[in-house]
Every structure is written in C-alpha cells, then in structure tokens.
N, C-alpha and C positions, 0 to 999 in steps of 0.2 A: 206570701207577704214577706217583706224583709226584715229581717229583727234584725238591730245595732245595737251594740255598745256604745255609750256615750261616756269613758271612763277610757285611761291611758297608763290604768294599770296593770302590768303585766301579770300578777298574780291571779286576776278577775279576768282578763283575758287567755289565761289557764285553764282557770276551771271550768269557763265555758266552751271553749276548745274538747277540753277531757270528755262533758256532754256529749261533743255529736252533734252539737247543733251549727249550721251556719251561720255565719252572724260575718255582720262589716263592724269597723272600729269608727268612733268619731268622737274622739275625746269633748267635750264640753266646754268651752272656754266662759265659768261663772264667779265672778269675784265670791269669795266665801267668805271674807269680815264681814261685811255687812251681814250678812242672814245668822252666823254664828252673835255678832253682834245685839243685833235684833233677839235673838236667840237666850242671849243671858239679860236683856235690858228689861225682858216681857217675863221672865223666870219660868222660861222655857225645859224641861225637863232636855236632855242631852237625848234622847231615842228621838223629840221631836223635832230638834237641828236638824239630826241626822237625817230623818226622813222627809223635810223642808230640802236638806244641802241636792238629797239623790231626788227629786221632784226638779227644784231649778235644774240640774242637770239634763236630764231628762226633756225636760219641755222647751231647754236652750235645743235642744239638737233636731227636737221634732218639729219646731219649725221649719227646718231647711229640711226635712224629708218627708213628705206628703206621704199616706199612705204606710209609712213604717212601722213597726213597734219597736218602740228607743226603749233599753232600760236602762235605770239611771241608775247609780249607789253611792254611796257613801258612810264614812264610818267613822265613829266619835269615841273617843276615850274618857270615860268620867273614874275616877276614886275620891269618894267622899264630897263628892258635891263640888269638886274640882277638874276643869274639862281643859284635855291635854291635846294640844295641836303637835302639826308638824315640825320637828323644832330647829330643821336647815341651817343649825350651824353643830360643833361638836361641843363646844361650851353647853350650849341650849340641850344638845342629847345627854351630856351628862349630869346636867341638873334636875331634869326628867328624871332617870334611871335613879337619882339618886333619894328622889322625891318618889318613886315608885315601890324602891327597896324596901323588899320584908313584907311590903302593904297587898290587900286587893283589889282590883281594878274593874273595871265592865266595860268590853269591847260591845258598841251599839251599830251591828249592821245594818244598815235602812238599803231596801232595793223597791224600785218602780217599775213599772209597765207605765207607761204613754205611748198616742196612737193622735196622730192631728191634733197637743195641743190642749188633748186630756188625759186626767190619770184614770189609767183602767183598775191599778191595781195598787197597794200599797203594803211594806210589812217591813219589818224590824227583830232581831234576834238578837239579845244579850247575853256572849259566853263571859262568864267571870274565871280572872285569871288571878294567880298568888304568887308574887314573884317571890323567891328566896332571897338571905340574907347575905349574896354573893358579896365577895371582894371588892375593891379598887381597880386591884392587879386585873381579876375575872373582867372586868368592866373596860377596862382600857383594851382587854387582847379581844376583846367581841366587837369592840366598838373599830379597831382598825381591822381585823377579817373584813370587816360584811363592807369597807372597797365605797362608804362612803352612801349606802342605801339604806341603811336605817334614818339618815335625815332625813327621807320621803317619807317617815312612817311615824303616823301618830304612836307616842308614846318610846320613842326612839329605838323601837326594836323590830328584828321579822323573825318571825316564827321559825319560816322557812328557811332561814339563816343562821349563823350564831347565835342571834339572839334567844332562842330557846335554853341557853342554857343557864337564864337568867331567873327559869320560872320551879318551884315545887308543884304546883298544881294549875290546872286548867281543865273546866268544865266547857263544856260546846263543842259543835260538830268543827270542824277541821276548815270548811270553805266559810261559814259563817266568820270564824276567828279571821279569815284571810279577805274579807270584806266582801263576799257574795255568797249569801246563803240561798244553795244549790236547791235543797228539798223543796222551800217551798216555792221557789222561781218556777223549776220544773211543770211543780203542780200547776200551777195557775196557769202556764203555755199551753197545759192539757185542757183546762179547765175550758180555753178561748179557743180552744181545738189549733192552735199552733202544731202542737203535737200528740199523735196517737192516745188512745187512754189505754 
C-alpha cells in the first residue's frame, strides 16, 4: 500500500525520511481561514483546529489517490487562549516574537491516517515551550540568519534554526515540536500492520 504525505514541509518530510519508510509527497492545497475561522467562531479549543486543519488535509489528497494511506498534519500555536498563525511578513514575525517574549506557549501537533476518504486514525501532541527574555538586538540577528524561513512558521521561529536561541525551556519530543509526532504515527502504521510489530 502507498503512504503519502500530504504536507510540503520540509521538516515532516525529514522526519519521515529519517523513519525508513517510503512515502510520495503531495502537498494538500486547503484554504485554512475558514476551518481556523470556524475554529475560533464555534470556541474550538486550538488541538481541535489542528486536528480539523491535518483531516481536511488529508482527505483533500485521498481523494485523488484511491487506495492510499494519506497522512495529513498540522500544527497550531496557542499562549493564553491566543492562536498564532504564520505570520509572512517580518513586521508580523516580530510582533509575534515580541508577544511571545518571556511567556509560554503550546505547540499542538495534529497528524491523521486516511484511506479512501476516511480517517483511520487521529492524535494530537502538546509540547510547551518558554521562551526567554531575549533582546531586540537577539531578535533582529535570528530573524535575518534563518534567510527569510521563519515567516513559514507559526509563531515566527524554527527550532531547527536560529530560532532556538529564543527559548529557556521546552518540554516535548523533538518531531512532535517540528510538527509530526514520530512515536505515535509509527505505532498506529504498526497497529494497521503497515509495518512490522
């Protein structure tokens, strides 16, 4: 059977890479205001956007591939009941960062299993993160390093980039934080006998 990614993230296309498993790519093309919209209008917790946003995903792709198993994902940023999007310009990143400072946050990874259309599987991971009381100066030399890729990234930072040296602490597994958490994806592949136990 073929498992795709429906996701044009390089990161999540990393860490399934790192897996061992094969997989084809097919990014999702699904307007996300509306569902986020819907999402705060219905007073939608942020874990349940998230795993609405990685579903539509998901089921956009598994219709054009019969037979597949699509996983979808998606990833939501809340602090204090405030849900932070992508913020695609650098004004927007450092108004984020600055609304971020000192505070704590919750990265909510949502990942799916779909198959023809239906979800097999569904789950969500919340690492909380604490960013420190960094600079301006910190803020400006992070935000020109990372080349313009933290505007793809909720809450205007990547981990795996400069942005890390924005935080004092972070709780959660490391692929979860990076928007596909590995453990329990894996398991469930096993579970559907995708792969070995």
């Amino acid at each position: 059977m073929r498992l795709i990614l429906a996701s044009g993230s390089v990161a999540r296309q990393a860490l399934l890479k790192a897996s061992g498993l094969p997989f084809a790519v097919c990014p999702a093309q699904v307007e996300e205001g509306p569902v986020r919209d819907h999402g705060k209008a219905s007073r939608q917790s942020a874990q349940t956007v998230a795993l609405e946003l990685a579903q539509a995903k998901a089921l956009a792709v598994s219709g054009d591939h019969p037979g597949a198993l699509v996983i979808g994902a998606d990833q939501m940023l809340s602090c204090d009941g405030v849900w932070f999007e992508k913020p695609l310009t650098y004004a927007a990143a450092r108004g984020q960062l600055v609304a971020l400072r000192g505070r704590t946050h919750h990265l909510h990874s949502a990942v799916v299993l779909c198959r023809d259309g239906h979800i097999l599987w569904r789950h969500v991971s919340t690492p909380t993160l604490t960013m420190r009381h960094f600079s301006d100066a910190v803020m400006e030399t992070c935000l020109a390093a990372d080349g313009g890729a933290c505007l793809h990234c909720v809450g205007s930072y990547r981990l795996e980039g400069p942005g890390i040296q924005f935080f004092e602490r972070i709780e959660g597994t490391h692929d979860a934080l990076l928007g596909l958490p590995m453990l329990p994806l894996l398991a469930a592949l096993r579970d559907m006998e995708m792969l070995r136990k």
